[in-house]
Backbone as a chain_set.jsonl record, in Angstrom:
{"seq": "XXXXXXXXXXXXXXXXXXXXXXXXXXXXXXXXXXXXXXXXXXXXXXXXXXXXXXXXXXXXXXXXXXXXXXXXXXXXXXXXXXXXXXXXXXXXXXXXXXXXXXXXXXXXXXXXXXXXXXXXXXXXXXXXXX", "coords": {"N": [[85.682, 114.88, 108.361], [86.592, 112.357, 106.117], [88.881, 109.603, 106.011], [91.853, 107.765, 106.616], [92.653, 105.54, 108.878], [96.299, 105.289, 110.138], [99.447, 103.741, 110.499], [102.642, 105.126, 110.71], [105.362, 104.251, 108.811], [108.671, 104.744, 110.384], [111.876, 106.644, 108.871], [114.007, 105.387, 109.714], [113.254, 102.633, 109.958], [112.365, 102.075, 107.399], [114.243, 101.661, 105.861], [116.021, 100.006, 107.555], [114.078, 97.712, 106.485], [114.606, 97.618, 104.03], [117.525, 97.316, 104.022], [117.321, 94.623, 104.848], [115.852, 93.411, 102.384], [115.876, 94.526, 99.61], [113.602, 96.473, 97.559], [111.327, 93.876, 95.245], [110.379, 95.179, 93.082], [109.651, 97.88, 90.8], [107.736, 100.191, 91.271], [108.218, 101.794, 94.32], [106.359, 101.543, 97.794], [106.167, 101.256, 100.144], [105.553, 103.141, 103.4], [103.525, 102.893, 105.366], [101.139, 101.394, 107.329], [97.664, 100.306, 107.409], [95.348, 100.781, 109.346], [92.857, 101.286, 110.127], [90.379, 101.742, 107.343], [87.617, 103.038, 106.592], [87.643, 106.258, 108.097], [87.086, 108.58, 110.141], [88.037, 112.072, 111.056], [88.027, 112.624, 113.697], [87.717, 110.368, 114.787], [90.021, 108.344, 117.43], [92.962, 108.186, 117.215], [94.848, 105.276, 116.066], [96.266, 102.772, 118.387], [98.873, 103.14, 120.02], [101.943, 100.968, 120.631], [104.143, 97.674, 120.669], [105.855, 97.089, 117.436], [106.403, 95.022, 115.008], [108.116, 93.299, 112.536], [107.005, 90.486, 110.868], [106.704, 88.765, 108.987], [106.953, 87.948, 105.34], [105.988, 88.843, 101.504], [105.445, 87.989, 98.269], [104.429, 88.069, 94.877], [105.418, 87.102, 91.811], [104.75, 87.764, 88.117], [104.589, 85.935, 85.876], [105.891, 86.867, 83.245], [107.618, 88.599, 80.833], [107.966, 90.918, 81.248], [108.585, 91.217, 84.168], [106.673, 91.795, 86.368], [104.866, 92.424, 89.623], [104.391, 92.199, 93.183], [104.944, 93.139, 96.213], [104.631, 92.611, 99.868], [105.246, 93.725, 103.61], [104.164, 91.337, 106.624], [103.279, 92.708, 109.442], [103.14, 92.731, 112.677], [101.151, 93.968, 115.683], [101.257, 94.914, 118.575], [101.286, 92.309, 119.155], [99.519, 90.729, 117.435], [98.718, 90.285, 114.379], [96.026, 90.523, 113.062], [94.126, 93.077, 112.155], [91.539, 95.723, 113.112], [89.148, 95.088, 111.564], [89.797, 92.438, 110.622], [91.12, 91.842, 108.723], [94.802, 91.382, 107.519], [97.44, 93.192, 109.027], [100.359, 94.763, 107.007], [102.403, 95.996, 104.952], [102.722, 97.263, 101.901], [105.598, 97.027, 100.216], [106.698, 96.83, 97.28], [105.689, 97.462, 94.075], [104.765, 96.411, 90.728], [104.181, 96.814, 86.995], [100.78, 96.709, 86.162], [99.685, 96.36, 88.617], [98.001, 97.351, 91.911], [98.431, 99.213, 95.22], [96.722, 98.325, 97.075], [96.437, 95.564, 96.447], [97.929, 94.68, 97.688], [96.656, 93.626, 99.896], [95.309, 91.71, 99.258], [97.252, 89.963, 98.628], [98.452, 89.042, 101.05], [96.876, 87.972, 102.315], [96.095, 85.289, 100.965], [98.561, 83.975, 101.41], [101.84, 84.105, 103.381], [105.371, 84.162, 104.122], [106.85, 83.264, 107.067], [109.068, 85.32, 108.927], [112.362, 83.871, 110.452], [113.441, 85.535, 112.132], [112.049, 87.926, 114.236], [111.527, 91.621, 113.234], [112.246, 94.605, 114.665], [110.69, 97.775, 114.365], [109.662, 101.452, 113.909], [106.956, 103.353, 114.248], [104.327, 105.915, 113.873], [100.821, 106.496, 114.732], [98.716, 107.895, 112.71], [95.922, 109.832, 110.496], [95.146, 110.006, 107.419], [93.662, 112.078, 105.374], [90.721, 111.456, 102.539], [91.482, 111.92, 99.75]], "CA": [[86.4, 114.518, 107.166], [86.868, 110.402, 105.878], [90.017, 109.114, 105.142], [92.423, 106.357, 106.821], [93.807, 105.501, 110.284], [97.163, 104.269, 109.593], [100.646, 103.931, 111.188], [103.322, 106.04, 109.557], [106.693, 104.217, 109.041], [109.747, 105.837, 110.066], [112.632, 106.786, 107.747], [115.078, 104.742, 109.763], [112.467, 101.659, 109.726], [112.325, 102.119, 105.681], [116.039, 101.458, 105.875], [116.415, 98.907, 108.086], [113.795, 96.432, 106.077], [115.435, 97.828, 102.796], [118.702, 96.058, 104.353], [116.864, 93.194, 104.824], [115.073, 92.838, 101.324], [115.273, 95.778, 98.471], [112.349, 96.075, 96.544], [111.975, 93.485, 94.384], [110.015, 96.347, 91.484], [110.802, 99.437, 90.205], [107.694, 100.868, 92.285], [107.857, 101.389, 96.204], [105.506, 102.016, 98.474], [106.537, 101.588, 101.947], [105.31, 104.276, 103.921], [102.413, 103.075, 106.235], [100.277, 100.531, 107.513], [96.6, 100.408, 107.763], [94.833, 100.3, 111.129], [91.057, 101.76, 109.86], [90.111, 102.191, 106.361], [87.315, 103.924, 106.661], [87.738, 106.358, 109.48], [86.964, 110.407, 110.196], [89.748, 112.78, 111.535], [87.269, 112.883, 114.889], [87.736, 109.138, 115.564], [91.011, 108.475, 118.116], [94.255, 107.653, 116.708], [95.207, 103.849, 116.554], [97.001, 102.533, 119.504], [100.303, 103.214, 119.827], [102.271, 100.085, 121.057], [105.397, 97.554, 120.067], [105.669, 97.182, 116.126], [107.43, 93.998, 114.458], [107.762, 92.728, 111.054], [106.962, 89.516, 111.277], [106.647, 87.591, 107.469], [107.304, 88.331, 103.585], [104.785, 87.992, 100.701], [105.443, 88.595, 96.92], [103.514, 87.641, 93.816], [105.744, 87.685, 90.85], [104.128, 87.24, 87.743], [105.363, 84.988, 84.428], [106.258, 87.343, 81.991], [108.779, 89.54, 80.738], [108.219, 92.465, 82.246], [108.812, 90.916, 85.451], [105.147, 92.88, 86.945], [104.051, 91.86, 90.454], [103.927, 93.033, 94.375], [105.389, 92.574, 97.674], [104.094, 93.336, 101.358], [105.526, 92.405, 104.417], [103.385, 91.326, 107.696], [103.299, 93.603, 111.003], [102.566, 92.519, 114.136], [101.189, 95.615, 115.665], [100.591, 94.383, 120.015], [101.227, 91.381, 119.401], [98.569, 90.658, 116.803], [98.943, 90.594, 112.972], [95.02, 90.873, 112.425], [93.432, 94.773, 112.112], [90.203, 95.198, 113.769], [88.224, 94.468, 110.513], [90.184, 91.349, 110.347], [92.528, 91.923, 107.348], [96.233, 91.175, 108.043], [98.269, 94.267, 109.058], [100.827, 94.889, 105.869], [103.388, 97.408, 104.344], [102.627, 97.275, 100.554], [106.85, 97.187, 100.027], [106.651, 97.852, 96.488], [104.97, 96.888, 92.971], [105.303, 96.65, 89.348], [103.116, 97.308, 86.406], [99.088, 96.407, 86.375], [99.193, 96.144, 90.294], [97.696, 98.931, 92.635], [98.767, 98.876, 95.924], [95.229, 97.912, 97.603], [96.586, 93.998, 95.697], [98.456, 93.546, 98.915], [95.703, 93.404, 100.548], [94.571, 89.689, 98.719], [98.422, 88.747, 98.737], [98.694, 88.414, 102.323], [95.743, 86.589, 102.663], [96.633, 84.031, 100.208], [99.473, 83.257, 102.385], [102.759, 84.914, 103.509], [106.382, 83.533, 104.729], [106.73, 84.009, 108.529], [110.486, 85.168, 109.241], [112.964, 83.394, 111.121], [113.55, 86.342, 113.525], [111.133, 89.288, 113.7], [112.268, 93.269, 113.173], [111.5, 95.608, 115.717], [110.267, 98.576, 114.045], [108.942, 102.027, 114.807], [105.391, 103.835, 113.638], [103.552, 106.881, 114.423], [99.717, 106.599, 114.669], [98.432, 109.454, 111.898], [95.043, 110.279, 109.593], [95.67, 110.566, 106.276], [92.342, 112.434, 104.742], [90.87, 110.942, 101.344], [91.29, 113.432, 98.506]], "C": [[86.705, 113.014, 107.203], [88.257, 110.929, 105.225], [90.447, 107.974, 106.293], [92.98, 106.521, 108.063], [95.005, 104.564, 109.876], [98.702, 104.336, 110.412], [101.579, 104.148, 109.942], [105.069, 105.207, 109.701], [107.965, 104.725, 108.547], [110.471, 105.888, 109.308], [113.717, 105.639, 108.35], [114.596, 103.493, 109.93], [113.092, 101.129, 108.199], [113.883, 101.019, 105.597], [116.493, 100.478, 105.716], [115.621, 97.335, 106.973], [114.254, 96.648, 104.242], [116.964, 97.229, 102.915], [118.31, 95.111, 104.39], [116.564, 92.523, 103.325], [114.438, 93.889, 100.327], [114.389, 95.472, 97.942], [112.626, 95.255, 95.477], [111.099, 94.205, 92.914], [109.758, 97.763, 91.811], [109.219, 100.526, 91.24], [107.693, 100.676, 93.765], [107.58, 102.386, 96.954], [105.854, 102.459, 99.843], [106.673, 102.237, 102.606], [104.308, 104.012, 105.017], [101.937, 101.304, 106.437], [98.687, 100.701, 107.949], [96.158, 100.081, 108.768], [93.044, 100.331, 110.533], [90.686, 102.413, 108.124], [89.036, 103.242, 105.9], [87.087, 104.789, 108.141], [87.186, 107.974, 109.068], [88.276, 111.164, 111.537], [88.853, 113.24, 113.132], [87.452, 112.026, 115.41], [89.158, 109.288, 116.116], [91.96, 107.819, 117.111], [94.239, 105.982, 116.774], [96.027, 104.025, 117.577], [98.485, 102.518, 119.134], [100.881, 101.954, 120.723], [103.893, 99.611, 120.541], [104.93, 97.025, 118.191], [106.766, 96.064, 115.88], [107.116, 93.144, 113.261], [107.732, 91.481, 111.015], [107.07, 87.791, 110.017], [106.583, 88.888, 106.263], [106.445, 87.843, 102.748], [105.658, 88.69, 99.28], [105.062, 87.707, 95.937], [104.625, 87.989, 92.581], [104.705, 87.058, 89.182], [105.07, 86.552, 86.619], [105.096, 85.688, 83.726], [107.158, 88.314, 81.918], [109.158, 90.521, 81.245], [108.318, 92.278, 83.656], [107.973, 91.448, 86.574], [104.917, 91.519, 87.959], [104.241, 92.789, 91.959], [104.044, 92.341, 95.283], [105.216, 93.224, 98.965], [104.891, 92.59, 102.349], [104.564, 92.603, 105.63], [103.593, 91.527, 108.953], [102.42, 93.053, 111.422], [102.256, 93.751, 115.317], [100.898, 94.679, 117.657], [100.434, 93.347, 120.349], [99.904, 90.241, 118.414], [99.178, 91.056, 115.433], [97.45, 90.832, 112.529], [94.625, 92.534, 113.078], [92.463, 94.065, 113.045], [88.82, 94.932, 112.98], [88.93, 92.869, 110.351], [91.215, 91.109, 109.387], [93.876, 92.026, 108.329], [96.836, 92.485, 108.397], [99.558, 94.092, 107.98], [101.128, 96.4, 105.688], [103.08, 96.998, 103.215], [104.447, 97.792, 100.55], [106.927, 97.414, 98.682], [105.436, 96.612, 95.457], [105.221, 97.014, 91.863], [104.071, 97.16, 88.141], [101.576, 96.86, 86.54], [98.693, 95.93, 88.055], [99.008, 97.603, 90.818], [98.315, 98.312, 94.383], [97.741, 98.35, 97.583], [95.303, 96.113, 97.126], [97.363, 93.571, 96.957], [97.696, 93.092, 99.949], [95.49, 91.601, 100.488], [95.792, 89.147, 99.229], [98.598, 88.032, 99.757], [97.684, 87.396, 102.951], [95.857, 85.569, 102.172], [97.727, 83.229, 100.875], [100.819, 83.899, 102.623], [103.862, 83.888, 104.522], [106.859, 84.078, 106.088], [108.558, 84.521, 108.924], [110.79, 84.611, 110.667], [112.966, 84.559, 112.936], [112.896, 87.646, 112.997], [111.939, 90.308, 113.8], [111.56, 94.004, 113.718], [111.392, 96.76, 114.858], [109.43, 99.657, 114.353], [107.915, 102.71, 113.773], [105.368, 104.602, 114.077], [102.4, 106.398, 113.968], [99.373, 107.798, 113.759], [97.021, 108.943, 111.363], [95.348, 110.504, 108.636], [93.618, 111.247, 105.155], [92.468, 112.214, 103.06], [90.457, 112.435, 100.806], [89.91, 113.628, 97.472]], "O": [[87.046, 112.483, 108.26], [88.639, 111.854, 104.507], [89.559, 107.329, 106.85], [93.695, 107.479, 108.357], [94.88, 103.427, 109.419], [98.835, 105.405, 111.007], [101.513, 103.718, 108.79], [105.855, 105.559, 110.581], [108.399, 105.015, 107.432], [110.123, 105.084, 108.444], [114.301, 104.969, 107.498], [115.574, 102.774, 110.134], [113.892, 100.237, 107.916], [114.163, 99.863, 105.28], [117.057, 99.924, 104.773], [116.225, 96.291, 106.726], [114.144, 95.742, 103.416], [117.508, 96.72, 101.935], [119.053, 94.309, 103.824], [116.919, 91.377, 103.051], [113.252, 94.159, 100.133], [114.146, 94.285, 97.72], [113.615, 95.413, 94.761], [111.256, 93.695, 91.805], [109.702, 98.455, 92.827], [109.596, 101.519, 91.861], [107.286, 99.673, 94.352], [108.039, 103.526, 97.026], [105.84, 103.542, 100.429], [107.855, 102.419, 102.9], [104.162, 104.995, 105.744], [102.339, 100.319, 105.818], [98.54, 101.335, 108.994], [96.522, 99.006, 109.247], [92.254, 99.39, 110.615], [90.804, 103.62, 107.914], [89.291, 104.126, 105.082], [86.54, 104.282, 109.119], [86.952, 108.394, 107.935], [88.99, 110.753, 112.451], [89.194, 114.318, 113.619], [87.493, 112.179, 116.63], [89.798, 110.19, 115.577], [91.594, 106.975, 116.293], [93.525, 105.481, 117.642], [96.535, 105.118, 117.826], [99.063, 101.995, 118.18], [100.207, 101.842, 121.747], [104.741, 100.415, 120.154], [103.795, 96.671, 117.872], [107.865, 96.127, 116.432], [106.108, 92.464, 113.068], [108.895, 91.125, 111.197], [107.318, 86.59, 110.124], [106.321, 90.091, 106.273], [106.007, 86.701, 102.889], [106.352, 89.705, 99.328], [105.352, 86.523, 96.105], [104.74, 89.191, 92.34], [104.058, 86.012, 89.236], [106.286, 86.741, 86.633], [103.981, 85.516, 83.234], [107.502, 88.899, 82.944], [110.25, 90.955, 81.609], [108.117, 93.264, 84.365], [108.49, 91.564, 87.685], [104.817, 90.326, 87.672], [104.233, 94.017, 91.867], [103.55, 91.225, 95.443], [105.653, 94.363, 99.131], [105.223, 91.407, 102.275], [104.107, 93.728, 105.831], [104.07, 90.631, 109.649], [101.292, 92.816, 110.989], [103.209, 94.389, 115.762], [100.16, 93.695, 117.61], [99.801, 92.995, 121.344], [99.551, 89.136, 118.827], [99.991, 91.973, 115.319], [97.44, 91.435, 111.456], [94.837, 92.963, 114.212], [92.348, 92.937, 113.524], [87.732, 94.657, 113.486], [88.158, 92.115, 109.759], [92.032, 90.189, 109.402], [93.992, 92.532, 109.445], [96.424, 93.152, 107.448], [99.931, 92.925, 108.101], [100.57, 97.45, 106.007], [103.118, 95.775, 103.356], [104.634, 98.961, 100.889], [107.36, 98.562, 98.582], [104.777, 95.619, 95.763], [106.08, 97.877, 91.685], [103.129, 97.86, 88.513], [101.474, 96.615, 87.742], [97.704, 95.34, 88.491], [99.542, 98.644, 90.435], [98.561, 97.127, 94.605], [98.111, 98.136, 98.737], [94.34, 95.401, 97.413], [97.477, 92.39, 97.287], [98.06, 92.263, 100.782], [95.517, 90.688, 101.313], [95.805, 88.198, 100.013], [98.831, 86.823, 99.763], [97.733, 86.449, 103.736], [95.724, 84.624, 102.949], [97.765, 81.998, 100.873], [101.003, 84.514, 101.573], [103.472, 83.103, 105.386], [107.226, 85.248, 106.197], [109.204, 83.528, 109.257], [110.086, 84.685, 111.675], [112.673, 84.396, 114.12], [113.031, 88.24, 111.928], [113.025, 90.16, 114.361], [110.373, 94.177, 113.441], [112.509, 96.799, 114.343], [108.424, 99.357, 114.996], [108.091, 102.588, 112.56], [106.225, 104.7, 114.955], [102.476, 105.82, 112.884], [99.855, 108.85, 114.179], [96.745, 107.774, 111.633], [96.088, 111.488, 108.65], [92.804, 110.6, 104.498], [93.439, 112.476, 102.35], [89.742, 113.397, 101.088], [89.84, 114.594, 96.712]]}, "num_chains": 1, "name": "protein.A"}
């Protein structure tokens, strides 16, 4: 079966970077991070290790409806790049005409590194595509 290797973040994670920095639109995501996009439920889990939030991204856009999308950037071992190379990222939330596959570009475009990182915890999981 295909679907995603991804780290699952916890409820008391959620929390903690929701004290830090509520969503700034009405949807939110924040539930995971990508390790393997395309993967099969045969390949091994990602590595389990230390987890730390490390920078802030958000795109708002100019107009009324206030529509755009914010990720922030995990350091998964000491490393913020995956093993395809894309940044590691929480899609934190989004607003209208964004999907949450747009945080993908944001963080590449460039992202604000925080002052002091947030220790944070994950589970390694599979999520199979529907």
């Amino acid at each position: 079966m295909k679907g995603i290797s991804v780290y699952i973040l916890s409820g008391e994670s959620q929390a903690l970077l929701n004290k830090e920095s509520r969503p700034m639109f009405d949807d939110f995501i924040g539930d995971h991070v990508t390790y393997q996009f395309k993967s099969s439920d045969t390949d091994p889990l990602p590595p389990e290790g230390e987890y730390y939030v490390v920078g802030h991204a958000y795109e708002k856009e100019r107009k009324l409806d206030g529509s755009g999308i914010e990720a922030w950037v995990v350091e998964i071992n000491g490393s913020t790049a995956r093993p395809d190379g894309e940044i590691y990222h929480i899609t934190w939330s989004k607003g209208p005409g964004y999907s949450a596959k747009d945080s993908k570009a944001l963080v590449k475009r460039g992202w604000t590194k925080l002052d002091n990182p947030i220790k944070i915890s994950m589970e390694p999981a599979f999520i199979p595509f529907n």
